[in-house]
C-alpha positions in Angstrom: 0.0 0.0 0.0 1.6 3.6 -0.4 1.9 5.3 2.0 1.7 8.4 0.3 -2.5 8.2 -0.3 -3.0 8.3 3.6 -2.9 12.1 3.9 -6.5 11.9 1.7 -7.7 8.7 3.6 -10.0 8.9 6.5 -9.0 8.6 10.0 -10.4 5.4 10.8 -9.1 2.8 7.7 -9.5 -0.5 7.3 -6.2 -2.1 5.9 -7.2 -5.6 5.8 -10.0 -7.8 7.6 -8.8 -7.6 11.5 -6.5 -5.0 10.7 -7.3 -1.3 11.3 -5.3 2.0 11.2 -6.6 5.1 13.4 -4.7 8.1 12.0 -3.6 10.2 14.5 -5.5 9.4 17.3 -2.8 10.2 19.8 -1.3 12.8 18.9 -2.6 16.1 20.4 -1.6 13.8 23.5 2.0 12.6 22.2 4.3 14.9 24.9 2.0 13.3 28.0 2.5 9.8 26.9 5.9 10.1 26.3 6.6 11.6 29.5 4.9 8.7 30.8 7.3 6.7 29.1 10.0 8.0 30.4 8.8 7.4 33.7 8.7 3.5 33.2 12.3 3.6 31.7 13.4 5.2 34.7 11.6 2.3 36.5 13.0 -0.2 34.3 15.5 1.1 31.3 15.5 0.3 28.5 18.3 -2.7 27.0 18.6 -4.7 23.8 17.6 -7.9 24.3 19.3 -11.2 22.3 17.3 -13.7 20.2 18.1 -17.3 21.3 20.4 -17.6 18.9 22.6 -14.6 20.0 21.7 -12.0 18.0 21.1 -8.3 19.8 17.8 -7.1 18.7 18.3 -3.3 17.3 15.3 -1.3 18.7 15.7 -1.3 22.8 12.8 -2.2 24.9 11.1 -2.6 28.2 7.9 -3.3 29.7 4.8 -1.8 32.2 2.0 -4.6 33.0 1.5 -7.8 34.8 4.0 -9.5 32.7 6.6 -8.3 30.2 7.9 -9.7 26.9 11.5 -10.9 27.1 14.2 -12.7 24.9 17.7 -14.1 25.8 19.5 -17.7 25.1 16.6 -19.7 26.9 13.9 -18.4 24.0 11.4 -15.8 24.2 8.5 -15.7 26.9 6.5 -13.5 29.5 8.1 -12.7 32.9 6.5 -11.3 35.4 10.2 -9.8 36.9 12.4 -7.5 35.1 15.2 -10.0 34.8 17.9 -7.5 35.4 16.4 -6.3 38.6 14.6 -8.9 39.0 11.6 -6.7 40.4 8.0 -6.5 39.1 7.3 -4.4 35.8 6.4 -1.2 36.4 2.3 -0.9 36.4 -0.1 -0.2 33.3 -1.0 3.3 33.4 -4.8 2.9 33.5 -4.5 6.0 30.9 -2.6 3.4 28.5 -4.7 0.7 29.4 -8.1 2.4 28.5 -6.6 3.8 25.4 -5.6 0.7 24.0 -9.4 -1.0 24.9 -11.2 1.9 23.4 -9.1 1.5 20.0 -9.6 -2.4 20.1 -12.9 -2.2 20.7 -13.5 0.8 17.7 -11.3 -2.1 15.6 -14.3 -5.0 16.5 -12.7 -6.5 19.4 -15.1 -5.6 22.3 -13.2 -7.8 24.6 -9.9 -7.2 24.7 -8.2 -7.4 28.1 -4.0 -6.5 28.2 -1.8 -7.1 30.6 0.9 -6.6 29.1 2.6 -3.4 27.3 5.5 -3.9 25.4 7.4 -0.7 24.7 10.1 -0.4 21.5 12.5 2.2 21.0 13.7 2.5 17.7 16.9 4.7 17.1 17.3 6.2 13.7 18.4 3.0 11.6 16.7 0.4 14.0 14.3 -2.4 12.3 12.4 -5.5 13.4 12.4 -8.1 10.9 9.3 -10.0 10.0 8.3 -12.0 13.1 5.0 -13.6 14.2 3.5 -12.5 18.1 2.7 -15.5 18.9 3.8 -15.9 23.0 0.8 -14.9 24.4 -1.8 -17.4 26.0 -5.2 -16.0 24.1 -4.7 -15.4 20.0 -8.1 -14.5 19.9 -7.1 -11.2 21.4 -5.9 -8.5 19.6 -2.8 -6.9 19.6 -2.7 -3.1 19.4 0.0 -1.1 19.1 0.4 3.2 19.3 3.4 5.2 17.8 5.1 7.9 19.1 8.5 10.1 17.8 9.6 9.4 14.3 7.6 7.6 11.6 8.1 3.7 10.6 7.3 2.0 7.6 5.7 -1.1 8.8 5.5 -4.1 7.2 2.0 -5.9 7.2 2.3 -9.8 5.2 0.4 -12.6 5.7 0.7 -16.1 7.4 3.4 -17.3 6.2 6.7 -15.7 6.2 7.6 -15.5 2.2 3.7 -13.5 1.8 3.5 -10.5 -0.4 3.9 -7.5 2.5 2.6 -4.1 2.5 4.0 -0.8 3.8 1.9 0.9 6.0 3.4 4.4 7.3 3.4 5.0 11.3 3.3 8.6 12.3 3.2 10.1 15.8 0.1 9.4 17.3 -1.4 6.6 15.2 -3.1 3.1 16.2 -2.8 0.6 14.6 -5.1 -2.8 15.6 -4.4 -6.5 14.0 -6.4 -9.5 15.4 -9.1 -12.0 14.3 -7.8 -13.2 10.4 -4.6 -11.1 10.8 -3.4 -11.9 14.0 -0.7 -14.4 13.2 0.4 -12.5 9.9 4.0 -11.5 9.5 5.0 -8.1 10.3 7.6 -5.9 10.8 9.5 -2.6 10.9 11.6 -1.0 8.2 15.0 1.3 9.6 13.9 4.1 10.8 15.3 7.2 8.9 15.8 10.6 10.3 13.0 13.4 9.9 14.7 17.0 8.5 11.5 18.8 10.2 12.6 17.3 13.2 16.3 17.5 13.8 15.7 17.0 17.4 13.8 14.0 17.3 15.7 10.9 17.6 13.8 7.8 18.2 10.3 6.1 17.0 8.6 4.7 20.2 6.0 2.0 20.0 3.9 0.5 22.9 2.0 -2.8 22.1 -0.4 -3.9 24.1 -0.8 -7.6 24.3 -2.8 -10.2 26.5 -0.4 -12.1 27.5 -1.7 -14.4 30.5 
């Protein structure tokens, strides 16, 4: 999809069956939720994790919830302790929380309960290569996921790794919703690349918000 033809589409848009895009539904609220942010790094910073087979993962992350997503040599999982504190995540804001209902339920997923809020920071050049969320307990939940900072090009395939993907551009404040038929497709996150009208903007953060027990 080009990315370009959002600026005339609507702000509610359907990208594929399960999978929604609210245009800029957070932004006149970006500055509190990033504060926010930084409040839970403080908690518990943020690190690169390793996949199991070694590899540091380029976008730096940590968790608020119940449980948070992790990845080292033993595979990745839910833990309910930071390992390198070994300490509970920091809490959900209920702010984040209700947020990420409202747009689920908006998306057609009345139900959705998380408990988990995994939070990316992408530095300029960071990716995530296609991958599958498929650690949590429920898959009839959704995941939903807001952006904050610089833009991403998201990828959006389909269930099998070698899929036809879409690009699907991320701006500060959007929401974008995948469940039902889309929730085990492929996706992913091209490097992120610096923004000239914002010289003093240096990371893309993302918050997904999972159930996860």
């Amino acid at each position: 999809m080009n990315a370009e033809l959002f600026a005339a589409q609507p702000r509610k848009v359907e990208i594929l069956a399960g999978a929604t895009l609210f245009k800029a539904r957070l932004k006149n609220e970006a500055d509190e939720f990033l504060r926010t942010i930084a409040k839970i790094a403080a908690e518990a910073p943020f690190r690169h994790m390793v996949t199991p087979g070694g590899q540091k993962i380029s976008a730096a992350m940590t968790n608020c919830g119940n449980s948070g997503w992790i990845s080292d040599r033993k595979g990745y999982r839910y833990a309910q302790v930071a390992p390198e504190r070994n300490q509970p995540w920091p809490l959900m804001p209920e702010r984040f929380r209700k947020q990420a209902i409202d747009a689920a339920r908006e998306a057609g997923f009345p139900n959705f309960s998380p408990d988990a809020c995994l939070i990316n920071r992408y530095a300029i050049g960071a990716k995530m290569g296609l991958h599958q969320d498929r650690d949590e307990a429920d898959l009839t939940q959704p995941i939903v996921s807001f952006s904050f900072g610089l833009a991403a090009a998201f990828q959006l395939g389909g269930a099998t790794r070698k899929d036809k993907t879409q690009k699907i551009l991320l701006e500060e404040g959007d929401v974008f919703v995948w469940g039902g038929p889309a929730r085990l497709f492929f996706h992913g996150v091209l490097p992120i690349k610096a923004d000239a009208a914002r010289p003093h903007t240096l990371y893309r953060f993302n918050l997904t918000f999972r159930r996860a027990a």
